[in-house]
N, C-alpha and C positions, 0 to 999 in steps of 0.2 A: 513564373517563367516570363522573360523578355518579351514583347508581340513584336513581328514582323510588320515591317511600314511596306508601302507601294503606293508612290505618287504617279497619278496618272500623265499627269501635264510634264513630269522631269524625264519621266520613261518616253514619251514620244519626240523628247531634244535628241534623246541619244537614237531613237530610231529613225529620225529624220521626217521630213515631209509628208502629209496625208497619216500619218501615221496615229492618231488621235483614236481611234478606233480598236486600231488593235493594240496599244497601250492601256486603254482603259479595258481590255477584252482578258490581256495579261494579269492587268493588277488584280480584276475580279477573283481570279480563280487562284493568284496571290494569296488574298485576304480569305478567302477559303479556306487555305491549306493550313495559314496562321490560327483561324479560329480550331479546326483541326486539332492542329498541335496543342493549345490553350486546352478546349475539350479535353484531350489524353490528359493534360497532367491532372488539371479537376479530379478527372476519375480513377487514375492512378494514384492520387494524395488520398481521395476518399478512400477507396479499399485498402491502402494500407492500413489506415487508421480504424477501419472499421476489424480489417484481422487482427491488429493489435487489440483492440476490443474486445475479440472474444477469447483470444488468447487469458488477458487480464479478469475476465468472464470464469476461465476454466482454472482458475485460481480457486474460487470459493469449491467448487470440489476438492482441491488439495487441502485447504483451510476444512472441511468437512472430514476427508478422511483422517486428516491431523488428529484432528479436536475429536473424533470417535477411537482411536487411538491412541489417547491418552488418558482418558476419562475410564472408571471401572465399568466392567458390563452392564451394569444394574443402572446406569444412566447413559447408554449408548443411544437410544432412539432420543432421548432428549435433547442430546447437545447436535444430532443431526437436522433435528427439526428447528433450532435454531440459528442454523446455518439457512435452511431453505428459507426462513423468517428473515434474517438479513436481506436476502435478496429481493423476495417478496416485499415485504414492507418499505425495504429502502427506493424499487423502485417506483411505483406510488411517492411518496412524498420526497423523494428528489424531483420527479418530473412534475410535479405541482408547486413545488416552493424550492428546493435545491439548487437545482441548476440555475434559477433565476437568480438568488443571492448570491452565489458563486462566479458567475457571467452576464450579469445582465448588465452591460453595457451600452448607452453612457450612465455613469452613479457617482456614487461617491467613492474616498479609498476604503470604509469600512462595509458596504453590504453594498451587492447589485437590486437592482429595483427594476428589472426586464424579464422579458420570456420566460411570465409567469404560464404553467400548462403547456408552454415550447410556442407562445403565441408568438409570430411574426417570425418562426424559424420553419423553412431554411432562409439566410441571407448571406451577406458576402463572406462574414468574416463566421458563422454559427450555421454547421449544416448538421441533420439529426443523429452523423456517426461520429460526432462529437459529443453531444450528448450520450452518446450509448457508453461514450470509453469514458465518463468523466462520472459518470452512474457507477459502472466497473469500478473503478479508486473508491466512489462514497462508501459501497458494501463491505469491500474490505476493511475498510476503518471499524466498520461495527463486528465486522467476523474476529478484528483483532479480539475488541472490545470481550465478546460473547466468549473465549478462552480463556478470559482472567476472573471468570464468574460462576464458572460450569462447577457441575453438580451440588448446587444448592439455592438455586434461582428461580423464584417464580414466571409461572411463564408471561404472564399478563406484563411483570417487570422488564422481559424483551421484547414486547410488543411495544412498552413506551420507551423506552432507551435508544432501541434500533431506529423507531420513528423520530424522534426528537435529534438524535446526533447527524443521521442522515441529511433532515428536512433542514438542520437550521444551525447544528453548533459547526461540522465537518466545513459545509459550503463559505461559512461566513469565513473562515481561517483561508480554504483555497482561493478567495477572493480578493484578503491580502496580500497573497505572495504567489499568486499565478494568473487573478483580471490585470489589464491594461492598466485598469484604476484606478490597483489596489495600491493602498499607501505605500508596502514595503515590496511591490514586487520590480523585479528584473526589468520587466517592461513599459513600466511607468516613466514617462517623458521628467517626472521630477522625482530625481532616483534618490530613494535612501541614504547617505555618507555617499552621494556617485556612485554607488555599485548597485544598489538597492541588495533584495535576498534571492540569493540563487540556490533553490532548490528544486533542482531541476523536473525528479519525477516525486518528492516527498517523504524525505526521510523525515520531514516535520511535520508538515501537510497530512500527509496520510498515518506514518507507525507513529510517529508520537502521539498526535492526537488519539487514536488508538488505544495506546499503551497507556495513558495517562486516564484517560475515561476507566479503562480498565483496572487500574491502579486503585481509583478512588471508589470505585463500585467493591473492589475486595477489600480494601480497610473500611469500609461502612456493614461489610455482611460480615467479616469477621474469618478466621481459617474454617477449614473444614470440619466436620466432627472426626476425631482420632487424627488428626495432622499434623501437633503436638502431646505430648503425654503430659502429666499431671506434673511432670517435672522443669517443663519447659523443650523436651528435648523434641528435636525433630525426627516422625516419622514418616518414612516413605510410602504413601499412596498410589504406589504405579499404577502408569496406564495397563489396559489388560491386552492390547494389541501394538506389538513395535512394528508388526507388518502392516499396519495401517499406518503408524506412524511414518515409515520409512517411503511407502506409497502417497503420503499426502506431500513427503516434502518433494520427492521429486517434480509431483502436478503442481507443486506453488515452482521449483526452479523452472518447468517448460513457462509458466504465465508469466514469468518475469522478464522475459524474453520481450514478452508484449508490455509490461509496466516499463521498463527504463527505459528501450530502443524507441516505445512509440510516444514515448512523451515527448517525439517532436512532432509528431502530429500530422510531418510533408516528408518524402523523402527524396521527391522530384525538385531538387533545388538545388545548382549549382554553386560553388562557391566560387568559380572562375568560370567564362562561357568556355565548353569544349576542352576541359582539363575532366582527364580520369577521375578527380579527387572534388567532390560532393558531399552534399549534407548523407548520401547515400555511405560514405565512407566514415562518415561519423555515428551513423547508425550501428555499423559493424564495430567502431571502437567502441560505444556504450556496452554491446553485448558482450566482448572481450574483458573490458573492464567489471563488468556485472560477475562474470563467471570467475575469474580469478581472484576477486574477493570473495565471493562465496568458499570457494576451494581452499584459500586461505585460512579462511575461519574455521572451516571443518576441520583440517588437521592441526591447527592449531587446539583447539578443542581437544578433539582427540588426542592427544599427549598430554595437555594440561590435564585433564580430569583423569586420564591416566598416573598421574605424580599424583595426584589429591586423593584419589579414590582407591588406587588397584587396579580396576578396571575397564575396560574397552567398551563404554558403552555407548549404544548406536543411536538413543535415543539423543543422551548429550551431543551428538556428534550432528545429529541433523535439526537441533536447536541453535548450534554455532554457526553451520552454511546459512540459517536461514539470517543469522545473527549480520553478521557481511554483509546480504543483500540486502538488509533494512538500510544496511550502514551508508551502502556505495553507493545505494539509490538518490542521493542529496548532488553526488559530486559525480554519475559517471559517465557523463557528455562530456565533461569539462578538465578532466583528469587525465597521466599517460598511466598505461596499464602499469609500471610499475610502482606508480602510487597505490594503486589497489589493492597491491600485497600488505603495504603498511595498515593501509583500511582493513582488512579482512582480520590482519593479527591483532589490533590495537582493538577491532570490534569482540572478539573472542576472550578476551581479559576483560573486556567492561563486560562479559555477559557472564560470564564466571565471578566475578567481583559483585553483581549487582545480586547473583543468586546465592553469593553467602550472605550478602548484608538482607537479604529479603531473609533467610533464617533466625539470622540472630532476633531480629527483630520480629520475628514469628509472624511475617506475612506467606498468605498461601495465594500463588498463582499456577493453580494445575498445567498449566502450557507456559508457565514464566512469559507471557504475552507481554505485562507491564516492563520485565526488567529486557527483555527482547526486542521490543518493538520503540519499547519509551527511552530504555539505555543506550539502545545500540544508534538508532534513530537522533538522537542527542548528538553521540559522537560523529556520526554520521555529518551531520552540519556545521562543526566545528572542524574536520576530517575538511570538508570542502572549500571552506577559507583560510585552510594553511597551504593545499594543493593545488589549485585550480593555476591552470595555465594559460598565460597571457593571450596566444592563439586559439585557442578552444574556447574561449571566454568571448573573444571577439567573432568566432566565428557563429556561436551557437546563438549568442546576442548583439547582432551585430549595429550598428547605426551611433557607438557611443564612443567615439576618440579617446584614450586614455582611462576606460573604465579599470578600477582597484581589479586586482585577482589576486590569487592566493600569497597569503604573510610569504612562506618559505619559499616560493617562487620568486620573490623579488619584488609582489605587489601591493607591500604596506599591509596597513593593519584597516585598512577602512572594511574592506567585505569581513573580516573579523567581527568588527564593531557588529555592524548589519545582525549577523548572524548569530551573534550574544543576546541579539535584543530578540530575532525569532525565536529560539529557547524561550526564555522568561517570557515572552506573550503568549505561546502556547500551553503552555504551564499555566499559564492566568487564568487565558479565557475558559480553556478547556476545566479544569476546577471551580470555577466562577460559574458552571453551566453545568456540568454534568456532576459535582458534587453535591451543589445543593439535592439536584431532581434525585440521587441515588437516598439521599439522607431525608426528604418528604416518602419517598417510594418506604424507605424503613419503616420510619414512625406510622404508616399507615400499614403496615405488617403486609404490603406489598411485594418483597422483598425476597424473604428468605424463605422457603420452605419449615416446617416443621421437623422436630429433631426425630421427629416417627419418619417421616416420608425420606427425608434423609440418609435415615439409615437401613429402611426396606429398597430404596434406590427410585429414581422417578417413574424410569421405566413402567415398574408395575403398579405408581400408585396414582401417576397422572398420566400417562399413556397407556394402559391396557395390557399390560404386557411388558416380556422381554423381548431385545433385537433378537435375539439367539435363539432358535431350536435345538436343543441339547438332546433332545430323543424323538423316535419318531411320533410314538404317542405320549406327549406332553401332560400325563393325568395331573402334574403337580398346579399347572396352571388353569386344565380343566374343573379343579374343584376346589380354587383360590387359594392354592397352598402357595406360598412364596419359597422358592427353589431355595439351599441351600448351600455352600460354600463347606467342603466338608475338609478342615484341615489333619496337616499328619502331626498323632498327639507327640508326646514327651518323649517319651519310650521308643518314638520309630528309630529303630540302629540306622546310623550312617551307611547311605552307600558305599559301595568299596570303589 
């Protein structure tokens, strides 16, 4: 916000004679009112950014209820507990090593080297409800992660993975394309092809990275036991709760509200003095845009897998919404809302597309996290420098005359280029870092569970138990019986 000036010495020409006194008596309480106003926005920028924070916070509950309703009941407390381990672990070594790679400015363009332990913060440009929202993004990179791996994961294995991608692979990638000083980001004084990568809240940054860790952790363990038959063919493992499924996506569509709107961080910032129209207005078209690609995807979905399948499933249905919002998340400061329809359709075929070729080729992702987060997430960046609009571009980034914006808008193919080359660097590092550690984690039988505990469920053979109370008095679990699954035999006559 602009600060209010008041010269004392020009204020007492215009009041005339003797007037020195009460000019500078004026200006005082001037300069007051300006600091004032300065003060408000501080604290009006800080709380928004701090309820986007928890907003993006009350994501990993949705990622929680997701991920326990999709997984079989016999490993419901496991995939719970490592959701609360995401968050747990992740904030520990992001606030010790994370955020300082990620922002520790001045650095280099490839790692930050400041505000190791949050030392020397608060300061002008790093106050701690920055820190809190940028914790919020690292977790869910690993909740992606913890989706593409569930029920057959040793737990010790997401104690190092969730540590490790937190502390040091997630930061170093947000460093490039969203520090000051990272080589390919937006706000870098020496821009990439002049546009550098604009990715606004991280369809690369956070789901790919994500999806890709996730990706390589499930072709190192291998599908699940019964996931395919002896024929090759693929069998369905349903999750045992759609009511959970359907409860977690909504808690991730309310957080998202806070992932794409508040990845600007300020919303007290005018784009003209004294004009209705504000960064505050572009907050509102981010959330616009968010939602109508979500919506997009979903009923897109929903009739595609309708044509493929027969029927109306809720579960594919809120795998597509979430498909969108991985998607538009790259492009949705910077897009008009009816670019977002195209985003939300064109994300709904790459996620349909991604989950037959994950078949053929007999990969198992219980929550399709890789081809959701890592497919959609892909398009999603691609999706942003063919759409991006030359005012939304200049306004969310402002200070670069002539910056590239989207191929099909009129703005060349240079933020294209840019944006070809995040893909394949993500793709690098994130492989280059977390394939090796999943494939050391193997070979040291780290890794995977045993084909026994696997198939009694983890619940009762690393956690004590099941989630569920199925009777009041439980004697099966009282006297180490492992409950049973009593299916209908051959001979049960069809309903009528």
């Amino acid at each position: 916000m602009a600060t209010l000036d008041c010269s004392a010495s020009q204020l007492a020409q215009l009041l005339g004679p003797n007037s020195t006194d009460a000019a500078t008596f004026i200006c005082s309480h001037f300069d007051t009112v300006s600091s004032k106003f300065s003060d408000t926005a501080y604290a009006v920028d800080s709380t928004y950014l701090l309820f986007s924070a928890y907003l993006v916070f009350s994501m990993q509950l949705g990622f929680a209820m997701l991920c326990a309703g999709s997984v079989r009941a016999k490993n419901t407390m496991n995939i719970m507990l490592t959701n609360v381990l995401d968050a747990a672990a992740g904030g520990l070594f992001y606030y010790l090593f994370g955020f300082a790679f990620a922002f520790g400015a001045p650095s280099n363009g490839f790692i930050g080297r400041q505000f190791f332990g949050l030392k020397d913060v608060p300061e002008l440009n790093f106050d701690y409800s920055l820190f809190l929202y940028q914790w919020a993004f690292a977790i869910a990179a690993a909740g992606i992660t913890s989706g593409s791996i569930a029920e057959r994961t040793q737990f010790v294995a997401y104690l190092i993975y969730s540590s490790f991608l937190t502390g040091f692979v997630y930061p170093v990638v947000s460093h490039w394309f969203w520090s000051v000083d990272g080589w390919a980001s937006a706000t870098n004084p020496d821009l990439l092809f002049g546009s550098g990568v604009i990715d606004f809240a991280g369809s690369g940054v956070v789901h790919m990275v994500g999806g890709i860790a996730g990706l390589w952790g499930a072709l190192i363990e291998g599908p699940r036991i019964g996931r395919f038959d002896h024929g090759g063919r693929s069998v369905s493992l349903r999750g045992h709760s759609a009511s959970l499924v359907v409860l977690g996506t909504f808690l991730l569509w309310f957080g998202w509200y806070g992932f794409n709107p508040g990845s600007f961080t300020k919303i007290l910032s005018p784009y003209t003095s004294g004009s209705y129209y504000g960064q505050w207005s572009a907050v509102g078209r981010t959330a616009v845009t968010t939602t109508i690609a979500g919506c997009t995807a979903a009923l897109t979905t929903l009739f595609g897998k309708r044509i493929l399948s027969g029927h109306w499933n809720v579960t594919d249905v809120c795998n597509g919404l979430l498909g969108g919002f991985a998607a538009i998340t790259s492009g949705c400061s910077v897009v008009e809302p009816w670019a977002a329809v195209i985003c939300g359709f064109v994300a709904a075929v790459v996620l349909i597309s991604c989950n037959k070729l994950a078949e053929k080729l007999k990969f198992d992702d219980p929550l399709e996290a890789a081809q959701l987060h890592g497919g959609c997430g892909a398009w999603g960046i691609i999706f942003t420098s063919l759409f991006a609009t030359e005012k939304y571009v200049n306004e969310v980034y402002p200070g670069v005359p002539g910056r590239p914006y989207g191929l099909f808008m009129g703005g060349g193919g240079k933020l294209l280029g840019a944006h070809v080359i995040q893909i394949l660097v993500i793709i690098g590092w994130v492989s280059a870092t977390m394939g090796p550690l999943f494939f050391i984690l193997h070979k040291l039988n780290l890794l995977r569970i045993s084909a026994e505990d696997e198939m009694a469920g983890m619940d009762l053979t690393r956690h004590g138990g099941f989630a569920y109370v199925y009777h009041d008095d439980d004697d099966s679990q009282k006297n180490g019986f492992q409950l049973r699954k009593i299916e209908p035999n051959a001979t049960t006559p069809p309903s009528a």
